[in-house]
C-alpha positions in Angstrom: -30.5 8.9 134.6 -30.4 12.1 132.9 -27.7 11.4 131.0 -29.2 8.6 129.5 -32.8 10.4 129.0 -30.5 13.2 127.3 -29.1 10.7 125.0 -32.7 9.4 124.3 -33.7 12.5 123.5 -30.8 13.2 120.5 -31.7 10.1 119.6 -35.1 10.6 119.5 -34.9 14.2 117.5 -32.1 12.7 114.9 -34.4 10.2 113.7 -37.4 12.9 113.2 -34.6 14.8 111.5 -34.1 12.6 108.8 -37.3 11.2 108.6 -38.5 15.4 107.7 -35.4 15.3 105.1 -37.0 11.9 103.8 -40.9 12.9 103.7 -39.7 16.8 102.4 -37.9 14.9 98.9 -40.9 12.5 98.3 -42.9 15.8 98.5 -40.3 17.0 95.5 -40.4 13.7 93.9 -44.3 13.6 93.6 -44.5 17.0 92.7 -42.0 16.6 89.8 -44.1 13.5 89.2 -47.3 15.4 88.8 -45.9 17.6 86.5 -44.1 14.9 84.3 -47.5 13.1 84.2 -49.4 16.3 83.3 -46.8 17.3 79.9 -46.7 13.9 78.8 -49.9 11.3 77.6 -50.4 8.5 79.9 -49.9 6.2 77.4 -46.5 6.7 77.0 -45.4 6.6 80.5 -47.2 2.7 80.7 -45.8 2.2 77.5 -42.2 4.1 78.8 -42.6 1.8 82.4 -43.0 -1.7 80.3 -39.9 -1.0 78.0 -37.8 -0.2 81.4 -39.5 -3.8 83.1 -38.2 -5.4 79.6 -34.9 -4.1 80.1 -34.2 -4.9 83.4 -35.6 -8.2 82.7 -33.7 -8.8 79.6 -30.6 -7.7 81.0 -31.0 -10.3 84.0 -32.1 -12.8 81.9 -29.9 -11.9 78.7 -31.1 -15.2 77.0 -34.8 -14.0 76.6 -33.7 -11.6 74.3 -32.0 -14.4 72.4 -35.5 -16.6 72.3 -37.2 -13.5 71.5 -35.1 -12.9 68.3 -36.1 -16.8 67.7 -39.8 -15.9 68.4 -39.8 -13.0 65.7 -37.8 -14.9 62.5 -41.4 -15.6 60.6 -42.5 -11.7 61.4 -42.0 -10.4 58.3 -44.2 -7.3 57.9 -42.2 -4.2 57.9 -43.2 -0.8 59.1 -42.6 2.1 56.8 -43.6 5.1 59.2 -40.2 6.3 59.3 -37.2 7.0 57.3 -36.0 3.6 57.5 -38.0 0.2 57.4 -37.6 -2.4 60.2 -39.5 -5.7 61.1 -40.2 -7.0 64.7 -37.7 -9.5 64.4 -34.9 -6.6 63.3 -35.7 -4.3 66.6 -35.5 -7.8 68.7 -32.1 -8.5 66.9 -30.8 -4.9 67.9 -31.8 -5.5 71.8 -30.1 -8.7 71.6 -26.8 -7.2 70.6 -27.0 -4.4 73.3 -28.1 -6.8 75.8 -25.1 -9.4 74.8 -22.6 -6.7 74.6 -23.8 -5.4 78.2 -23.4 -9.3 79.1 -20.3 -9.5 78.0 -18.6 -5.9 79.4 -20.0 -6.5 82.8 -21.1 -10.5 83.5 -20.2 -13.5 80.5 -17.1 -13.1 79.4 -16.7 -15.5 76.2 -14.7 -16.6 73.4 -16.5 -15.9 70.2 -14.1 -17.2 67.8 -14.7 -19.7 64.9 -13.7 -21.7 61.9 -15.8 -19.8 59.8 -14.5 -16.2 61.1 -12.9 -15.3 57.8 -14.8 -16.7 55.3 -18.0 -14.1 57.1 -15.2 -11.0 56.8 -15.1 -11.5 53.5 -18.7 -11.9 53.0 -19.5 -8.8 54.5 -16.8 -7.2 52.7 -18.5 -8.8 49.3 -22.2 -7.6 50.7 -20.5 -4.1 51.5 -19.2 -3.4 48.5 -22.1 -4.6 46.4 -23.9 -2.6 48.5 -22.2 0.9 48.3 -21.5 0.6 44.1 -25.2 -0.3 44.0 -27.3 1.4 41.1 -30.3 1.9 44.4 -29.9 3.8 46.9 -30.8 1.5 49.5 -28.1 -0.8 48.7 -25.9 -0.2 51.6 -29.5 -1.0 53.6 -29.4 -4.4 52.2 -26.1 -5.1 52.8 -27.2 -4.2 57.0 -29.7 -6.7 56.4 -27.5 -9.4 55.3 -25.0 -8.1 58.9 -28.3 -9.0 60.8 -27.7 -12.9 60.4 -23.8 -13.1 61.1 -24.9 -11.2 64.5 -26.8 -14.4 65.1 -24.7 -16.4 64.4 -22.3 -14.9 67.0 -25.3 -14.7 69.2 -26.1 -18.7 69.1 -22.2 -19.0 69.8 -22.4 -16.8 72.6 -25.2 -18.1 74.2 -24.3 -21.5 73.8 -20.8 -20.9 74.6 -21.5 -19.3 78.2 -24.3 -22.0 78.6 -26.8 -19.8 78.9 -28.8 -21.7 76.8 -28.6 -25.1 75.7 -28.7 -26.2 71.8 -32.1 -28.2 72.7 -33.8 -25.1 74.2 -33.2 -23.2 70.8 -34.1 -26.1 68.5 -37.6 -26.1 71.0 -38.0 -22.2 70.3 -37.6 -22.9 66.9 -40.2 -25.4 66.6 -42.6 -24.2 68.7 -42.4 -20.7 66.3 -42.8 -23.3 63.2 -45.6 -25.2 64.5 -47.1 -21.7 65.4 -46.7 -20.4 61.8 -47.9 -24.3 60.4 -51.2 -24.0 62.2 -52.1 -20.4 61.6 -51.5 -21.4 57.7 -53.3 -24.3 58.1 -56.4 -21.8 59.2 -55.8 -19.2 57.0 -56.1 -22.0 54.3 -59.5 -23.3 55.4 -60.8 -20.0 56.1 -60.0 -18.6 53.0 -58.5 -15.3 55.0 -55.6 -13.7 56.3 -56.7 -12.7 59.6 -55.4 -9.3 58.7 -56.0 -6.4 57.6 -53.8 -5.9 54.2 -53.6 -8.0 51.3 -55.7 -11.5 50.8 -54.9 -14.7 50.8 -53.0 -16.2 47.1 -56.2 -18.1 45.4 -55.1 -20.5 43.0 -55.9 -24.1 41.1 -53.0 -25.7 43.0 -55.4 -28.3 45.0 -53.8 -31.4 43.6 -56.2 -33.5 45.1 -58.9 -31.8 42.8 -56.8 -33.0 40.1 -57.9 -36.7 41.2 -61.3 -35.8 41.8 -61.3 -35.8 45.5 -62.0 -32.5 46.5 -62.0 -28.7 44.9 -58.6 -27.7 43.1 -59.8 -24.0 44.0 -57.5 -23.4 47.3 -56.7 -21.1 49.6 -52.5 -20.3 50.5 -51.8 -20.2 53.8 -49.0 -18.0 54.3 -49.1 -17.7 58.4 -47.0 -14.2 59.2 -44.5 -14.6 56.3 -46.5 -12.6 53.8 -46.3 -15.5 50.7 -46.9 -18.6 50.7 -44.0 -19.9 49.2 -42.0 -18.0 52.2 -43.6 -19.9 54.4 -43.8 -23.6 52.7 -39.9 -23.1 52.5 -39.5 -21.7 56.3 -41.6 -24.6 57.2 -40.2 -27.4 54.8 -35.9 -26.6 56.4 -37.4 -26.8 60.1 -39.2 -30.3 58.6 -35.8 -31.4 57.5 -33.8 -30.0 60.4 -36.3 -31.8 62.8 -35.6 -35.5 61.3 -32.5 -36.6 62.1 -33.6 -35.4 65.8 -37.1 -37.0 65.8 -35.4 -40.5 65.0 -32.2 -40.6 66.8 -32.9 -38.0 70.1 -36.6 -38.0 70.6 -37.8 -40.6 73.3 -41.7 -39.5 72.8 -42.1 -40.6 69.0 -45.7 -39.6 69.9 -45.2 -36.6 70.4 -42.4 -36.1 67.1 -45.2 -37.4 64.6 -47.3 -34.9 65.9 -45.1 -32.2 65.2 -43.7 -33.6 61.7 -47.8 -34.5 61.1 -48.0 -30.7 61.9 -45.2 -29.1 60.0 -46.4 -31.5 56.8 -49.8 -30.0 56.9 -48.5 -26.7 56.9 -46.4 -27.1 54.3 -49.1 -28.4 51.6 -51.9 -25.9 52.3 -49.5 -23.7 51.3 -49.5 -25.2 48.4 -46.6 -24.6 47.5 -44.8 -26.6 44.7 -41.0 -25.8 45.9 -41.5 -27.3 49.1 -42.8 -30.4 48.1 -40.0 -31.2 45.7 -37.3 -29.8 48.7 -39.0 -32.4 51.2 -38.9 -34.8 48.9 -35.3 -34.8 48.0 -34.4 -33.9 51.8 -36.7 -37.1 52.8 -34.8 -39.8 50.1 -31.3 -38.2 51.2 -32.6 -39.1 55.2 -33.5 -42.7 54.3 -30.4 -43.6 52.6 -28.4 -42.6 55.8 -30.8 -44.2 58.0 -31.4 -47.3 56.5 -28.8 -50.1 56.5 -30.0 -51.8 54.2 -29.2 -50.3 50.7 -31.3 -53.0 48.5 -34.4 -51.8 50.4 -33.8 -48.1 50.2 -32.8 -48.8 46.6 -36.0 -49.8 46.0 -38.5 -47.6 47.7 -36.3 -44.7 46.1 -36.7 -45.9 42.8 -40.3 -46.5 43.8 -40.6 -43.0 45.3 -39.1 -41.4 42.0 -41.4 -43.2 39.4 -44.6 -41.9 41.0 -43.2 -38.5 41.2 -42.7 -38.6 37.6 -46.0 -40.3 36.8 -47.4 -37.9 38.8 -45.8 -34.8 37.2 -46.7 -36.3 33.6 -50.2 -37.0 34.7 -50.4 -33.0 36.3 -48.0 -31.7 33.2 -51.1 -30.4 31.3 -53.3 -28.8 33.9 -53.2 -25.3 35.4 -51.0 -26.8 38.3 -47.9 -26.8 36.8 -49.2 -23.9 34.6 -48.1 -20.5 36.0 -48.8 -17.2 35.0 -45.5 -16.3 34.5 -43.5 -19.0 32.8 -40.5 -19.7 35.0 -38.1 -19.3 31.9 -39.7 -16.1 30.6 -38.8 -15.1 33.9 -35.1 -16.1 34.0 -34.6 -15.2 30.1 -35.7 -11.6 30.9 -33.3 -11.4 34.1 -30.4 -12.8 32.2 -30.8 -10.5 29.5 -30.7 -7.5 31.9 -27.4 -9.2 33.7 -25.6 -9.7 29.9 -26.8 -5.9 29.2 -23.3 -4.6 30.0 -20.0 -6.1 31.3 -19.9 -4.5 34.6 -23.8 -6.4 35.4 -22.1 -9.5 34.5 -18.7 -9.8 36.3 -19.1 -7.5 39.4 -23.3 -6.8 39.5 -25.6 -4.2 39.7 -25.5 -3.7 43.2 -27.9 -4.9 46.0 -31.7 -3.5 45.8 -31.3 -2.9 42.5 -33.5 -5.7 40.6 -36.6 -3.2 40.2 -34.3 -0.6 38.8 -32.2 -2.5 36.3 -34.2 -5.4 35.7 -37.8 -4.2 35.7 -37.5 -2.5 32.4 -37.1 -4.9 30.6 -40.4 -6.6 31.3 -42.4 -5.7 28.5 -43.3 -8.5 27.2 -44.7 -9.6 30.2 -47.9 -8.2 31.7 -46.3 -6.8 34.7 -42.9 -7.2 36.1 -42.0 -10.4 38.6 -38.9 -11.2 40.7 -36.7 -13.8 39.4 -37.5 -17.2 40.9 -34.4 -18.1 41.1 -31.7 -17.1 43.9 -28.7 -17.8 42.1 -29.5 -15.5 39.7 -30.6 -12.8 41.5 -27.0 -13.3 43.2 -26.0 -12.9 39.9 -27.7 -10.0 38.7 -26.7 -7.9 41.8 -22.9 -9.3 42.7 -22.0 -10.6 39.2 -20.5 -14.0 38.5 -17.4 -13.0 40.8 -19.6 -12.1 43.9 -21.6 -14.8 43.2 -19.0 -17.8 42.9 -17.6 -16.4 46.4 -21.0 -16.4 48.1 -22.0 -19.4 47.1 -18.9 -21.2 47.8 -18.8 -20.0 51.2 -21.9 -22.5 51.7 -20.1 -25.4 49.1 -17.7 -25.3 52.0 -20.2 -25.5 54.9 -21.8 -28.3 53.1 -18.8 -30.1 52.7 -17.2 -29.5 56.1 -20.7 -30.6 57.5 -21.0 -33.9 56.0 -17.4 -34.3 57.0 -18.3 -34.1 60.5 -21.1 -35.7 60.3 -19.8 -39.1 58.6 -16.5 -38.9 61.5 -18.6 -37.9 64.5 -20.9 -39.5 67.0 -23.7 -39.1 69.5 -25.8 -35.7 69.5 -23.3 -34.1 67.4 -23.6 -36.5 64.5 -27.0 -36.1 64.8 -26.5 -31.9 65.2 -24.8 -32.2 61.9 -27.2 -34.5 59.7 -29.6 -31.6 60.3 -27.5 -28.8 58.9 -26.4 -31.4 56.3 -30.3 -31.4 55.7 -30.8 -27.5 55.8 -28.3 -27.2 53.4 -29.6 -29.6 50.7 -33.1 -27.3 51.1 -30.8 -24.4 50.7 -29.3 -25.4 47.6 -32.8 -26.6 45.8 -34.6 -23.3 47.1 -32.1 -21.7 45.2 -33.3 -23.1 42.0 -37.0 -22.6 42.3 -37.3 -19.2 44.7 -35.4 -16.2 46.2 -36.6 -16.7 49.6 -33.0 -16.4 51.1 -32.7 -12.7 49.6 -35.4 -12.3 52.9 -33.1 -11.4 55.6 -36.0 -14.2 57.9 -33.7 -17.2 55.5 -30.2 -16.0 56.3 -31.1 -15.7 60.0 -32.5 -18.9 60.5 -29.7 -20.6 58.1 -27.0 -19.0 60.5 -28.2 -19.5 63.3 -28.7 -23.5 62.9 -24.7 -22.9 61.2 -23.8 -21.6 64.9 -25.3 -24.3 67.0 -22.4 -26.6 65.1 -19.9 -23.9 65.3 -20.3 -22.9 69.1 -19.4 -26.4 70.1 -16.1 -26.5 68.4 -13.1 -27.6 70.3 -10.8 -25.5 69.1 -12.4 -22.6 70.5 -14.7 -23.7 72.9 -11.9 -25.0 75.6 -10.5 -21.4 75.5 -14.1 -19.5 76.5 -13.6 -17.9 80.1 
């Protein structure tokens, strides 16, 4: 008996022990606490606990972080508080890649290889270089910018390639942030404001309608997030084309995929912008005449299709829609003379971020300088005609390797690849109208549609452990 009350007893007083050790550090802990709150604002302890929540969650969940860089693509507004710029999207591409590399060191290990591996080395040796001879000083910045899409590239891979994802989750992400951007231009257009608080809303003669007398040709631009309307009529017209080929061949609920096409289309013209129309256009007869069997019948409503365009365009040829205030070839003349200005500017470029240095001068003749218009010559103007052939063949080949696989697949990735095949076509006629793939928002979402095809290649994909 005593024995046993003894051994109660150490029992007893052992526990007290530690729980006195336990109770004597919280009394340390909350002190330390007290103080910590005390030297540092409120604020940024919520603000510190919410980032360490995201964290954790991202880092058990590493494929948030990947619909999050998805989510921010259209966010375009930079902040210019410190001593370099960033966007939303850019700080959500830079916790992806910690996140993935975490993922990958400790959880997913994954092949990441590709096809396309050495033709992006030698784009970012291209981008590099044009970046460091640059005539700005923010060159090498640009050519960062241009690093930000080939890390989503090899983001889509990874994500696909460990199946953390699946390709119709990220095509759902992506048209859910489309349709967001369609309907808060849509608003913006009828309201006749931003919803922000800097700069106004473009106010032009573009309402064609009004040209027919059926309405005002006084209109509003939407623009959603993407800070120009033209920026977002493109952004809006490649998801448009990427979306077809799924809407007739994968979507069960047609419903529901004219709503979102119905959507996209209404974003697109109360942007009103010009580009788009002719992109969707061109996208929409290149779609029929893969869809269609019979050839007489496409024949025909092409032809039909082309005729009013033209009509059209005749009809609108004299009015202040076509009319700009700076001439498109004013524009281009000025640039090209600035590009011919010495050899070097020719063959090898300015440099990147260097169009308001080099080219801006020689404006005078218009009222106040304007960027070029025109993609392939801004290529031009800052990696010469040598940077420029090797850029632009990089996507030649793309293009052509797509609509390879395209016309000798099947099943969702036939399909998978009529929608590249798509993009690229609006990639190729932006070019000639706009610059909107110098905004680092095009290259990302260009690349990352490239990597849904690229993840899923054989050759690389059997080998992912």
């Amino acid at each position: 008996m005593s024995n046993s009350f003894n051994d109660t007893n150490e029992i007893g007083f052992g526990n007290l022990k530690v729980k006195s050790n336990i109770l004597f550090l919280l009394v340390i802990v909350l002190s330390s606490l007290s103080l910590f709150f005390f030297l540092i604002p409120i604020e940024y302890i919520f603000y510190g606990i919410l980032l360490l929540i995201l964290v954790i969650t991202l880092y058990l969940k590493p494929h948030y972080s990947f619909y999050l860089v998805i989510l921010t693509i259209p966010l375009l507004k930079r902040f210019r508080d410190f001593p370099i710029s960033f966007t939303i999207n850019e700080i959500a591409i830079a916790i992806c890649v910690l996140i993935m590399i975490a993922s990958i060191l400790f959880r997913h290990k994954v092949n990441l290889r590709t096809s396309l591996d050495k033709y992006l080395i030698v784009l970012l040796i291209l981008f590099f270089a044009a970046g460091i001879t640059s005539e700005s000083e923010t060159g090498v910045l640009a050519a960062f910018k241009f690093t930000e899409a080939i890390l989503v590239y090899y983001m889509t891979v990874y994500f696909i390639r460990t199946k953390q994802v699946k390709i119709a989750a990220i095509l759902k992400c992506l048209i859910l942030t489309t349709l967001a951007q369609a309907l808060f231009g849509f608003i913006q257009s009828m309201a006749g404001t931003s919803f922000t608080f800097h700069d106004n809303l473009y106010y032009s003669s573009r309402g064609i309608l009004g040209y027919f007398n059926i309405g005002s040709s006084l209109v509003w631009h939407g623009r959603g997030t993407m800070l120009h309307f033209n920026s977002l009529g493109y952004f809006l017209s490649l998801v448009f084309l990427c979306f077809l080929p799924i809407y007739y061949y994968v979507l069960k609920n047609k419903t529901l995929g004219k709503i979102i096409l119905g959507i996209l289309l209404l974003g697109i013209l109360t942007t009103y912008s010009r580009g788009s129309l002719i992109v969707i256009s061109v996208g929409g007869l290149i779609f029929l005449s893969q869809i269609m069997k019979n050839k007489v019948k496409f024949a025909i409503i092409a032809v039909i299709s082309i005729l009013i365009m033209i009509s059209v365009s005749i009809y609108l040829s004299n009015t202040n829609y076509v009319m700009t205030v700076n001439p498109r070839e004013n524009i281009w003349n000025t640039v090209w003379t600035s590009i011919t200005s010495c050899p070097r500017y020719l063959w090898l470029g300015a440099g990147l971020n260097s169009y308001k240095l080099v080219v801006w001068p020689y404006f005078y003749r218009i009222d106040k300088p304007v960027f070029s218009h025109d993609f392939y010559l801004l290529c031009i103007q800052e990696m010469g005609i040598i940077g420029t052939i090797i850029f632009i063949s990089f996507f030649i080949y793309v293009f052509f390797s797509t609509w390879k696989k395209f016309r000798n697949s099947s099943g969702y990735f036939k399909v998978l690849n009529f929608s590249l095949l798509l993009v690229m076509v609006e990639f190729f006629i932006n070019g000639i109208f706009d610059h909107s793939y110098v905004l680092p928002a095009f290259k990302i979402v260009l690349f990352l549609i490239i990597g849904i095809i690229y993840a899923k290649e054989k050759t690389y994909y059997v080998k992912s452990t």
